[in-house]
Legacy VTK file of the C-alpha trace (Angstrom):
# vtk DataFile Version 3.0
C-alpha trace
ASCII
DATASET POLYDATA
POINTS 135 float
-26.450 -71.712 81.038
-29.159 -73.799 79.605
-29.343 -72.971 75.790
-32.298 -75.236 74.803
-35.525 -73.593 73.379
-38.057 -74.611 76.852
-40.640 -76.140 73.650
-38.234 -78.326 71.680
-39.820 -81.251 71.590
-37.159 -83.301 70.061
-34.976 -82.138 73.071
-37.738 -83.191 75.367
-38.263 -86.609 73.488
-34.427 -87.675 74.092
-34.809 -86.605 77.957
-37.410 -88.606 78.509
-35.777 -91.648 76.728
-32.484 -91.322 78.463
-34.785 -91.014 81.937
-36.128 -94.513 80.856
-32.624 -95.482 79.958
-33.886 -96.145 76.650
-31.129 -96.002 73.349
-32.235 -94.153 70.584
-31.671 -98.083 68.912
-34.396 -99.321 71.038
-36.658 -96.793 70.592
-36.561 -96.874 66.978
-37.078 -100.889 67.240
-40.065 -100.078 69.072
-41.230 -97.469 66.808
-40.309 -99.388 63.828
-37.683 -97.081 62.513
-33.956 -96.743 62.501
-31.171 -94.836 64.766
-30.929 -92.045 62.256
-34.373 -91.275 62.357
-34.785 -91.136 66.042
-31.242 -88.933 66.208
-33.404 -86.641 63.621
-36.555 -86.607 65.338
-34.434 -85.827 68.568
-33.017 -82.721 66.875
-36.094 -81.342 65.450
-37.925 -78.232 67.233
-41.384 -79.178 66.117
-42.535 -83.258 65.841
-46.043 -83.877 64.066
-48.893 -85.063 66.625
-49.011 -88.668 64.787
-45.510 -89.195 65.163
-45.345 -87.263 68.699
-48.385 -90.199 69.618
-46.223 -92.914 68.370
-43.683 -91.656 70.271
-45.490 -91.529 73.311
-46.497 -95.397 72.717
-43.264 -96.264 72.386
-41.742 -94.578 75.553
-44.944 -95.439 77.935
-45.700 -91.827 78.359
-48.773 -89.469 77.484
-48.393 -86.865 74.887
-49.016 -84.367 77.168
-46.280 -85.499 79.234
-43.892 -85.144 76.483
-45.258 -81.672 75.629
-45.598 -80.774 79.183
-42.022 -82.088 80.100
-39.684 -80.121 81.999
-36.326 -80.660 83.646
-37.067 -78.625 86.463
-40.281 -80.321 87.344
-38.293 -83.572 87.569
-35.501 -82.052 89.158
-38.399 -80.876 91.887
-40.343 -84.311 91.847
-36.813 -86.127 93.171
-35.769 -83.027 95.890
-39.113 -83.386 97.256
-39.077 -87.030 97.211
-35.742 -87.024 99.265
-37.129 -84.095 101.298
-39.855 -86.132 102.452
-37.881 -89.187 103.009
-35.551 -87.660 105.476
-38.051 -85.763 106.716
-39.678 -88.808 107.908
-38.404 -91.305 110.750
-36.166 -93.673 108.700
-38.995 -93.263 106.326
-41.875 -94.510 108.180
-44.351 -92.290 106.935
-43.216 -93.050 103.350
-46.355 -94.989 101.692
-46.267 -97.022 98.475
-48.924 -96.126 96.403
-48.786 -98.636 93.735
-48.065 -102.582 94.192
-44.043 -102.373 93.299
-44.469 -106.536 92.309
-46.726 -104.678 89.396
-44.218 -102.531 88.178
-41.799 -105.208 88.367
-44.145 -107.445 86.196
-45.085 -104.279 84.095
-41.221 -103.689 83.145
-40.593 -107.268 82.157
-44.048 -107.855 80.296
-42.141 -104.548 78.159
-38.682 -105.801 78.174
-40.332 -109.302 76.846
-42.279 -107.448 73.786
-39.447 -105.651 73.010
-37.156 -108.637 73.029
-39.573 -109.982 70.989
-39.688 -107.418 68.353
-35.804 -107.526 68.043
-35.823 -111.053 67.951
-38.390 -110.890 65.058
-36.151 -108.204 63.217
-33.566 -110.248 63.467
-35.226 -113.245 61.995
-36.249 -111.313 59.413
-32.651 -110.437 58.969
-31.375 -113.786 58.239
-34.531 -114.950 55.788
-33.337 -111.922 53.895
-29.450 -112.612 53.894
-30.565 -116.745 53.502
-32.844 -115.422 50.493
-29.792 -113.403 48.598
-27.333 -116.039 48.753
-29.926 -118.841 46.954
-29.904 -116.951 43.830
LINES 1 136
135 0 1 2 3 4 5 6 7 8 9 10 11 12 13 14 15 16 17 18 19 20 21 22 23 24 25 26 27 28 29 30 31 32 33 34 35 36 37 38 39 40 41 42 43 44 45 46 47 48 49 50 51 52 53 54 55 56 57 58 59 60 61 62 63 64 65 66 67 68 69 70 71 72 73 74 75 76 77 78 79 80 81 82 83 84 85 86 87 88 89 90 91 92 93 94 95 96 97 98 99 100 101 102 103 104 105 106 107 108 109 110 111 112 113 114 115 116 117 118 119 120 121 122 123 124 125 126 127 128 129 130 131 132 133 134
């Protein structure tokens, strides 16, 4: 029996992160925030709409689509999905309706930025640590 209130938005922020597998580490680098916060926000019923649009940066997703999430709807999306596949001849009637080479280049222009922001967290990091042990 599903016990989650159907509006939690914190609930609905961590589904869509784990659907991206996304850790709640890397979406707080690319919010600018830490675990704890994220495991906070992800537990909280009711998210501000500035933070909620942050969010929604961070995760590539609208903020309606967070508000508007549902696990049903997804669980629909991928039964009709396979429905249609076998439905078709060895999925010949299956069309592509977006260039897959851009969604490839998409992902790593966002795995690059956000290898980029750790890597710049972690410089900062060792100019911090390198700055305590001079005095």
């Amino acid at each position: 029996m599903n016990t989650t209130k159907p509006n939690h938005i914190g609930r609905k922020i961590s589904r869509i992160r784990e659907l991206r597998n996304m850790k709640q580490e890397a979406l707080a680098q690319a919010m600018g925030t830490n675990q704890q916060a994220i495991s906070i926000l992800e537990n909280s019923e009711v998210v501000e709409d500035e933070k909620l649009a942050e969010v929604a940066k961070a995760l590539g997703v609208t903020v309606e689509a967070i508000k508007n999430f549902s696990e049903e709807a997804v669980i629909n999306y991928f039964n009709n999905f396979n429905e249609a596949v076998s439905n078709s001849h060895f999925g010949n009637n299956n069309y592509c309706t977006f260039n897959p080479l851009d969604k490839l280049i998409e992902s790593v222009e966002e795995n690059k930025k956000l290898y980029e922001r750790l890597l710049q967290a972690e410089k900062e990091k060792i100019a911090y640590l390198e700055k305590l042990l001079n005095k």
